[in-house]
PADO-650277 format. One record per residue (C-alpha): residue in one letter; x, y, z. Coordinates in steps of 0.05 Angstrom, whole numbers, plus 5000, padded with zeros to 4 digits. Layout:
AXYZ;...
# end
This chain:
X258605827300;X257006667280;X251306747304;X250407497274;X244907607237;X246607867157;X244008327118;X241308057054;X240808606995;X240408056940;X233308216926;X235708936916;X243608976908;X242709796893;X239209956960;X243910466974;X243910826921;X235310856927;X237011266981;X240311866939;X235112006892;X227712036887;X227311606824;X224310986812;X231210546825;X232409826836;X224309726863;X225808996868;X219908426844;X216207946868;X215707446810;X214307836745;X211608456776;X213508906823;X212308826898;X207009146938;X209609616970;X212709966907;X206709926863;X202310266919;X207710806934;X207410836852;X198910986861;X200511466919;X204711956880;X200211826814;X194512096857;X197812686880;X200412936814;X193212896797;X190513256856;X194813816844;X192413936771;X186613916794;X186814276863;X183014936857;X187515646851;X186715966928;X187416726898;X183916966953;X187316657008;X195116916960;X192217586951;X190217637034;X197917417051;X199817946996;X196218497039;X199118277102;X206418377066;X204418977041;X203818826968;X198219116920;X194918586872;X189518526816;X186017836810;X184817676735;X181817066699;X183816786631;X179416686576;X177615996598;X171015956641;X173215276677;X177914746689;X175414326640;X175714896587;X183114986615;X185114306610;X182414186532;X182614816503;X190515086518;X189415696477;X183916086518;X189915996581;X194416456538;X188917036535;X186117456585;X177917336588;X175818096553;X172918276617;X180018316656;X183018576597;X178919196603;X181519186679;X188219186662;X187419726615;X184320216668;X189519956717;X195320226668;X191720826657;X190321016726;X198220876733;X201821156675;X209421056648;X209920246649;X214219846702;X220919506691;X217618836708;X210718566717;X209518056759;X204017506735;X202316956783;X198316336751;X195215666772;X197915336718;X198614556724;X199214626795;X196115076846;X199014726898;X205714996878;X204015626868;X201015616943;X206815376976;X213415786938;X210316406906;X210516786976;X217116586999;X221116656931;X217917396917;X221517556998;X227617366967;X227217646901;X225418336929;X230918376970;X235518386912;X231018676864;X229419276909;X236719506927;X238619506839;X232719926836;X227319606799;X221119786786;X215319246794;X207919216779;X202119016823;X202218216827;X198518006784;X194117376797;X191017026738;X186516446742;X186515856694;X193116236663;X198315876625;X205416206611;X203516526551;X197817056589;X203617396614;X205017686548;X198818076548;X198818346614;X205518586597;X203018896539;X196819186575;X201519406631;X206819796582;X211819346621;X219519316591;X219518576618;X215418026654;X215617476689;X210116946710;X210316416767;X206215806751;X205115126775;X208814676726;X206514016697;X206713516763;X211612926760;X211712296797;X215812576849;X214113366849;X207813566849;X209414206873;X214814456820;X214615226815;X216415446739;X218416166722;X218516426651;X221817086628;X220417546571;X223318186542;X218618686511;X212118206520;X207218246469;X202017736439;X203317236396;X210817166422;X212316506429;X216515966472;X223716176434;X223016826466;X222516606541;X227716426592;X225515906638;X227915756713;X224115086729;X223114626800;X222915186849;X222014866908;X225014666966;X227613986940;X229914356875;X232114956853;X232215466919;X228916216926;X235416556929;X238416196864;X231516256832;X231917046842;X239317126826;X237916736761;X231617226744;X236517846766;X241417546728;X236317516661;X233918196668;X240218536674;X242418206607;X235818226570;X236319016583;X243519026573;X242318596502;X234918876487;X233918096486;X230217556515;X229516686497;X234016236461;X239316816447;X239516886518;X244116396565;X243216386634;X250016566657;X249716736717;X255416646775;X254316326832;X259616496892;X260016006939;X264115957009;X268615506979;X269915906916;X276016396912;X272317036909;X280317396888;X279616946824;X274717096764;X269516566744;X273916186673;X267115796656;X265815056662;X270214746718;X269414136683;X272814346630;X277914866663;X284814566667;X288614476741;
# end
């Protein structure tokens, strides 16, 4: 008689593929409802998306680590006082609070002739993203950035910012283009997605159509050095096409070590023929 013991996946025949994505697969049940275990892990990750909308924004803790790279920075606050204000009142994140406006002015007169790109760093959804990828991706974008010769603003940190405050301070800043780090909206399984949005010749009132948007930087997601090529990648052709937002595609080509670097990108491989 076998003795060896069997594995029994009938309670959850897709066990294997659970373990190639982080979604909610194949949980199994336990009667009508789902088993312990699940619906706890389920709590777990509900509670950290909520802790990270809620975490408060460490400026002064970025803007020290900033000064230990080397990097100047102005700390600004958006016209909404509070979280709570944040949270209800969306359009007071898209404005600078008057009395960091003012700042900003002096700051661009002090420093004359406008930058190439401004860099805005906000809270946004979640702080907690902006803590743990805004250091590391800037490293890798100024390494490319730097050697095509681009000029950059201080960073500037906004508190209780949403994507649109980075039209002002490009505005403020005479800057030919901007782009804002911010914590993005927390799912279930990434409460720590980094979201950058691009514009071309900022100005208030712009709206969404008129931003690029490289989303889940992180080290699950989308990586630093693809984040930064893809922003390179934008401002090149926003300059190139005096352009920025839905008439924009991000084009960009990406050469791996498996690509034949003798042979031009054709487009979609999918779609290339043999």
């Amino acid at each position: 008689m076998d003795n060896t013991p069997q594995h029994d996946n009938s309670a959850n025949p897709w066990l294997e593929l659970r373990r190639l994505t982080p979604a909610r697969i194949a949980l199994g049940r336990t009667g009508t409802s789902l088993p312990t275990s699940a619906q706890l892990d389920f709590q777990f990750a509900h509670a950290q998306a909520r802790d990270a909308v809620h975490l408060a924004f460490d400026h002064q803790g970025l803007r020290s680590q900033l000064r230990e790279r080397q990097h100047d920075s102005l700390l600004l606050h958006s016209a909404a006082a509070d979280r709570d204000s944040y949270l209800q009142r969306p359009d007071l994140g898209r404005r600078l609070h008057p009395d960091s406006a003012q700042q900003l002015r002096a700051h661009a007169q002090a420093n004359p002739g406008g930058v190439d790109l401004a860099i805005v760093v906000a809270d946004g959804l979640s702080a907690l993203a902006v803590h743990r990828h805004t250091l590391p991706f800037l490293s890798r974008f100024e390494e490319q950035s730097a050697a095509e010769g681009w000029s950059t603003s201080p960073v500037i940190l906004v508190e209780q910012g949403r994507v649109a405050v980075a039209d002002e301070v490009g505005e403020l800043l005479g800057a030919k283009m901007t782009v804002i780090l911010i914590g993005e909206r927390p799912g279930l399984s990434s409460p720590d997605s980094l979201g950058l949005y691009f514009t071309y010749n900022p100005k208030v009132g712009l709206t969404d159509a008129y931003r690029n948007c490289i989303s889940n930087v992180r080290l699950e997601g989308l990586s630093y050095g693809m984040a930064a090529h893809r922003l390179l990648y934008l401002m090149r052709e926003a300059c190139r096409r005096q352009l920025s937002g839905v008439n924009l595609k991000d084009e960009a080509q990406v050469h791996t070590l498996e690509a034949d670097t003798n042979t031009p990108n054709k487009g979609n491989f999918l779609l290339s023929k043999p």
